[in-house]
N, C-alpha and C positions, 0 to 999 in steps of 0.2 A: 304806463310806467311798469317797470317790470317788476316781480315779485319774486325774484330766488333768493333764499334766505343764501347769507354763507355763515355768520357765525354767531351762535349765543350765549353770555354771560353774563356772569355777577358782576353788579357795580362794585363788589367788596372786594375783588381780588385784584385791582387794579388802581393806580391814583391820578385825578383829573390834574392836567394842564391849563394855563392859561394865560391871563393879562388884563390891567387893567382893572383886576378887584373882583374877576370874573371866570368862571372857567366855557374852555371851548364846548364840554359835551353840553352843558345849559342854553347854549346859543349856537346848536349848532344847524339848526332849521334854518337860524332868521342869516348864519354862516355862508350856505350853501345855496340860499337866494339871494343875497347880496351878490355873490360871485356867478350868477348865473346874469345878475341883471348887468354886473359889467362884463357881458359878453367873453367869461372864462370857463367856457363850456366842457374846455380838458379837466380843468382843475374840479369841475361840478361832478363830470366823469370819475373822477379817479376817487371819490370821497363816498364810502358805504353811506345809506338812511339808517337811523339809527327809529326804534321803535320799542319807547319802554314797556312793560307790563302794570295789569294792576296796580301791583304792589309799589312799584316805581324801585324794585331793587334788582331786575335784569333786565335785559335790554336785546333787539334781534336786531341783526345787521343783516338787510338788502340790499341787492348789487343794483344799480341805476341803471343796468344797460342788460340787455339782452344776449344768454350766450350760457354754455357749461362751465360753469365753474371750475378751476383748479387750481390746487394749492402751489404754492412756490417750490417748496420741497420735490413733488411731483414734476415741476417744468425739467427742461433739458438747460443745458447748457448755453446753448443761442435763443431759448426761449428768456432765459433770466439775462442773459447781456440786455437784449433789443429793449426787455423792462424795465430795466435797470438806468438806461442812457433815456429812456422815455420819463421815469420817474425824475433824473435829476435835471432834465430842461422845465417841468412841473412848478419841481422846487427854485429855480431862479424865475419865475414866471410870478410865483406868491411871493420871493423876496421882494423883486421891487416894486411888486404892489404892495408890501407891506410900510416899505417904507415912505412911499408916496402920500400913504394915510396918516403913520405918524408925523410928517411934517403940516398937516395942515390942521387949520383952526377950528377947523370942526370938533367939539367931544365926539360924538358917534364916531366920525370918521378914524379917529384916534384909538378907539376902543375897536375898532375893527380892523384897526393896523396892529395892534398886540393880539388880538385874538389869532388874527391869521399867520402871525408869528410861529404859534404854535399851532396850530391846525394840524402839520404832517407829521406831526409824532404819532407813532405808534409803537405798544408794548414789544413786538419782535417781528420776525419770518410767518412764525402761525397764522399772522393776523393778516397777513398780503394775501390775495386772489388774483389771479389771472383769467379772465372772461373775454373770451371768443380774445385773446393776445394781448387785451389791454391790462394793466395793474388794477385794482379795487381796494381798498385801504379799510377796513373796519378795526371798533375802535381807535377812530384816528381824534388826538384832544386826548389820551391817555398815554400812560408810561406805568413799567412794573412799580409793583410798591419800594417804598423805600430808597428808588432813586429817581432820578432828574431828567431832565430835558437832555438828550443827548446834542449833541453840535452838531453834529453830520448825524443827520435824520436816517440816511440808509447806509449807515455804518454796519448794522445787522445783516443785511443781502449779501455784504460782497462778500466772497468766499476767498478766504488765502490756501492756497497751498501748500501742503505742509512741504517743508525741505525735504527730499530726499535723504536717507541716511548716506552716510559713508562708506564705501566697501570696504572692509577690513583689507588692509595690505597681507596678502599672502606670498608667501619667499617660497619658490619650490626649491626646495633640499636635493642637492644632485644624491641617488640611489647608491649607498653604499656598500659595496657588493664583499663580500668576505671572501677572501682568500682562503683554499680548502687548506689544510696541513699537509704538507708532503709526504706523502708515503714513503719511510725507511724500509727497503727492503734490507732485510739479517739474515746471511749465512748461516744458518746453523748448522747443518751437517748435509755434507752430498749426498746422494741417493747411490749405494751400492751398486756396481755392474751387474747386469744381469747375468752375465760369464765372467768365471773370472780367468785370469791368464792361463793358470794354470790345467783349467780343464778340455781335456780333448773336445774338438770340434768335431760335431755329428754332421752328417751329410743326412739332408733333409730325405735322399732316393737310394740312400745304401744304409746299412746295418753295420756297426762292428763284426769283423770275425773273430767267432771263437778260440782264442789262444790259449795254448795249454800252459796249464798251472804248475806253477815252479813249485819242487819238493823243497820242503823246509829241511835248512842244515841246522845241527845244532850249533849254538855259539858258540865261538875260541875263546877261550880265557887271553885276557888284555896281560900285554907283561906290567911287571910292575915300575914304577916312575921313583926314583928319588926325589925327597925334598928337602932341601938347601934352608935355614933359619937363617934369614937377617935380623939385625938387632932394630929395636922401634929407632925412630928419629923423632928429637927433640923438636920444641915448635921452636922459632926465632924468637916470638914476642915475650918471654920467659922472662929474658934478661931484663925487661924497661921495668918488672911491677918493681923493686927496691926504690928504683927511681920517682915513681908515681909518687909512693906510698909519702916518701920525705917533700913531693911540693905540697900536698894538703896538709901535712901538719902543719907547716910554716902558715898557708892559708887562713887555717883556723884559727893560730894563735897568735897571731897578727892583731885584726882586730883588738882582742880582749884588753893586748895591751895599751891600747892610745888613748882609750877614756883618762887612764889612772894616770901615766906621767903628762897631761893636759892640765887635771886638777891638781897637780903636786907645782906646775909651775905658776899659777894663778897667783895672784897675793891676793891677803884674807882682806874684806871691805874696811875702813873703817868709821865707827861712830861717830856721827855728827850731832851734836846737840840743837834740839828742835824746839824755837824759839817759839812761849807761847802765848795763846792766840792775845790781839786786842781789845779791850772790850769797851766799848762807849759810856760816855760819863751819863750817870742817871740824873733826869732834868730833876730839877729841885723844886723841894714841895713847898705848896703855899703854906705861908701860915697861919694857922687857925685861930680865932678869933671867939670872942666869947658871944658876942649877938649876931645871930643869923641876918642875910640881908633880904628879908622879908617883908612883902606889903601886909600890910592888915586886910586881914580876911574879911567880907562881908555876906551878912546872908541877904539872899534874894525873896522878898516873899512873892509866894505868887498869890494871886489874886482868887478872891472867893467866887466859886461858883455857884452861884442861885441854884437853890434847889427847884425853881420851878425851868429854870432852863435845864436841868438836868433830866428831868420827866415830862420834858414837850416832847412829844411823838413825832416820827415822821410823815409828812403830810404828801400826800400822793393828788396829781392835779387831775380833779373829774372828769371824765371823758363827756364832751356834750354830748346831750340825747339825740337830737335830728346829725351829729358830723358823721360825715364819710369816714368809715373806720375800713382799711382795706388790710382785711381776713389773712394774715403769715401762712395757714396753711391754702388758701385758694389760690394766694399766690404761689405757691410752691406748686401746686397743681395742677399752673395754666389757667386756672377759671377766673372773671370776675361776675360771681354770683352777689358779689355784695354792693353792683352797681344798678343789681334791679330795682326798678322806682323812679319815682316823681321827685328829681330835684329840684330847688332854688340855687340858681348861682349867683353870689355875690361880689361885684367884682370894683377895684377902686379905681372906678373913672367916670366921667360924665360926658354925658352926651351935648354934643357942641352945640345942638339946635337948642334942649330942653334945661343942660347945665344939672341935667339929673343923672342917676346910676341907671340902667337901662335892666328893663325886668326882663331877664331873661330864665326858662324852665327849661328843662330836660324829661324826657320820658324815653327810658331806655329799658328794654328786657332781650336777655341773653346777647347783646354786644351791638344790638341794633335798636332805632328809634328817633324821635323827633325836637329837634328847638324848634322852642314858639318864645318869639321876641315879643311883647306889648309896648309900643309906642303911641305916644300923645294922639287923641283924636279917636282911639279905640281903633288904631291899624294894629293887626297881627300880621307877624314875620312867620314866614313857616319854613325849615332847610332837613333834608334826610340827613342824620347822624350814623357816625359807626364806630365804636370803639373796642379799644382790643392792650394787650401785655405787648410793651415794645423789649427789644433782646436786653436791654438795660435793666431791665426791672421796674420799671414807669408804666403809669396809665394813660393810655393815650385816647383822647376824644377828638373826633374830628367831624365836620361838618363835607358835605357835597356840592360846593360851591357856596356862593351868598345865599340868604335866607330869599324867599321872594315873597313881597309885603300885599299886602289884599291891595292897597292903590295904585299897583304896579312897579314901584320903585322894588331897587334890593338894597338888604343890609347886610353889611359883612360879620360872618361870626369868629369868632374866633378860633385856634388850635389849642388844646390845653392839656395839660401832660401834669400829671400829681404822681407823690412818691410817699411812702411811707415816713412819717415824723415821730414824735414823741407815742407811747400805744397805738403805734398803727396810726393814728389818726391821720387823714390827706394832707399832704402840704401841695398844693394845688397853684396854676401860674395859668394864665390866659397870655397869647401870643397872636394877635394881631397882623404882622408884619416885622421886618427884621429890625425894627428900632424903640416897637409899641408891646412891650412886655410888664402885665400887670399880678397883683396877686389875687386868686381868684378862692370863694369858699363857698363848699356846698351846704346845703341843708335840706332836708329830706321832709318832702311835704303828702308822701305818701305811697304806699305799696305799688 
């Protein structure tokens, strides 16, 4: 048999599976021989040996076959298909053997059709191997805490892909190109000739000649000019100002006057007399009378208070010495320190063989520990406990399958969840199964 470990763990981070009143990882030896002896040697194949410690609170998982190990994360993509279609022909292989066991008369056979029920659970991806290509299943008979049995067992494997996103729709913008401003060219002034008309023309290969200089004469006297005086001329436009002058006075005084013969033709309003207001008739008063209509008063007395009810004190109810008193601040802390110790649990029901309450004790320190059941005959029940703060604010105690009794049978314990009552003290419940819900009390038999 081969011995390559693949994975190891706490039984406390995990919670058992099962059927029948039992869980898979307690049976899972006499599981994996059963299915070996009806010749399901895949199904024997694909299921880790589980191997507890001392302690019975971790456990090694070895792969049944021979080969390197590797984790599923690690496979390729045609490595995890082929395991994947190999795993789920596995699973219809233990279905209808499971259910070929539950139809028949047999108890065993029947308790071996719910076990195997559950058998192919396991808590995630972590917990699959692949060895020399085949699947390896450790911790299989468990599921994460806090939830269930999943319906499709390798819902975990299969990988979706996530949707592509969208491309964002992008609009190219046709490039708008600006138009420069046109350049105004402005005349402002020509450029002067470089010649002007007036100046002689040089010949680039000849020289002016020398011309002799004319003698100044002196100037003649200009004869004299007569000048002729006309008289000024009048402008034309002279004659129109008289005329101007008489349309604006008329202008001005135009207006002023049509206010005044407007009001002088008017006739003066005249006085209307204004008839005044009506006033409504005042309702009429009762008449008054000499006896009021009055019941006769009466006094109430109230009743004497006893002076010794006046000075009864208030009475506060004792807190038992051995009850489970569960600590405000250790709750607030995370811790249950105040569940270290040997308890009695007492619980209201009786046992159908003996028609008695069933003694049941606890021995718990830091969230771990053991029930021991005592039944008629001096058989003791023994089951590993674990308890812990559920996100509610509840204390939850729970056992690791049925108890298992020194004559070989098992007893089922129960789940039991308490919550803070009156000073803290437990209010405490035992849970059975989904219909057998009792109330449960501790008492404290020692350190």
């Amino acid at each position: 048999m081969a011995k390559t470990l693949l994975r190891s763990g706490s039984l406390d981070d995990f919670q058992a599976v099962g059927g029948g009143g039992q869980t898979v990882f307690h049976s899972a030896l006499q599981v994996r021989e059963t299915l070996r002896l009806r010749k399901q040697n895949a199904l024997v194949d694909c299921l880790a040996i589980p191997q507890l410690n001392d302690e019975g609170d971790r456990v090694d998982w070895y792969s049944p076959v021979d080969g390197t190990p590797m984790g599923w994360k690690a496979a390729n993509e045609s490595q995890r298909t082929r395991a994947l279609h190999y795993l789920e022909g596995l699973q219809d292989s233990a279905r209808t053997l499971s259910k070929k066991c539950l139809q028949s008369e047999k108890t065993a056979q029947q308790l071996f059709g719910a076990l195997l029920e559950k058998t192919l659970q396991f808590p995630g991806e972590n917990h699959l191997f692949l060895v020399d290509g085949k699947p390896v299943i450790s911790f299989w008979g468990f599921v994460n805490l806090n939830e269930g049995a999943r319906e499709d067992v390798f819902d975990c494997l299969r990988y979706v892909e996530p949707e592509p996103p969208e491309a964002p729709l992008i609009v190219e913008l046709p490039e708008i190109i600006e138009e420069p401003e046109p350049v105004i060219a402005t005349f402002s002034e020509a450029d002067a000739p470089l010649i002007s008309p007036n100046e002689p023309r040089l010949d680039a290969y000849t020289l002016p000649e020398n011309e002799p200089e004319e003698q100044t004469r002196p100037a003649e006297p200009a004869e004299p000019v007569a000048m002729v005086m006309t008289p000024p001329r009048r402008p034309r436009w002279l004659w129109a100002l008289p005329l101007a002058a008489a349309i604006a006075a008329v202008a001005i005084a135009l207006p002023l006057m049509i206010p005044s013969t407007q009001a002088e033709a008017e006739p003066e309003p005249v006085a209307k007399d204004i008839a005044p207001p009506l006033r409504a008739a005042a309702p009429a008063m009762p008449t008054l009378t000499d006896g009021l209509p009055l019941h006769q008063a009466s006094v109430k007395t109230t009743p004497d208070v006893k002076e010794d009810e006046k000075e009864k004190p208030l009475v506060i109810a004792a807190i038992p010495k051995d009850a489970l008193v569960m600590d405000a601040d250790q709750m607030r802390a995370g811790t249950t320190r105040f569940l270290n110790g040997s308890w009695r649990a007492q619980m209201d029901i009786s046992d159908a063989h003996t028609g008695k309450a069933p003694n049941l004790r606890y021995q718990i320190q830091n969230n771990k520990g053991t029930a021991r059941l005592l039944r008629d005959g001096n058989i003791v029940c023994k089951a590993a406990v674990f308890s812990g703060l559920h996100q509610n604010g509840e204390l939850m105690i729970k056992s690791r399958g049925n108890a298992q009794c020194s004559d070989g049978a098992r007893y089922p314990l129960p789940e039991i969840s308490c919550k803070p009552g009156n000073s803290n003290v437990a209010v405490c419940s035992a849970r059975f199964d989904a219909k057998t819900v009792v109330a449960l009390t501790f008492k404290k038999t020692g350190a």
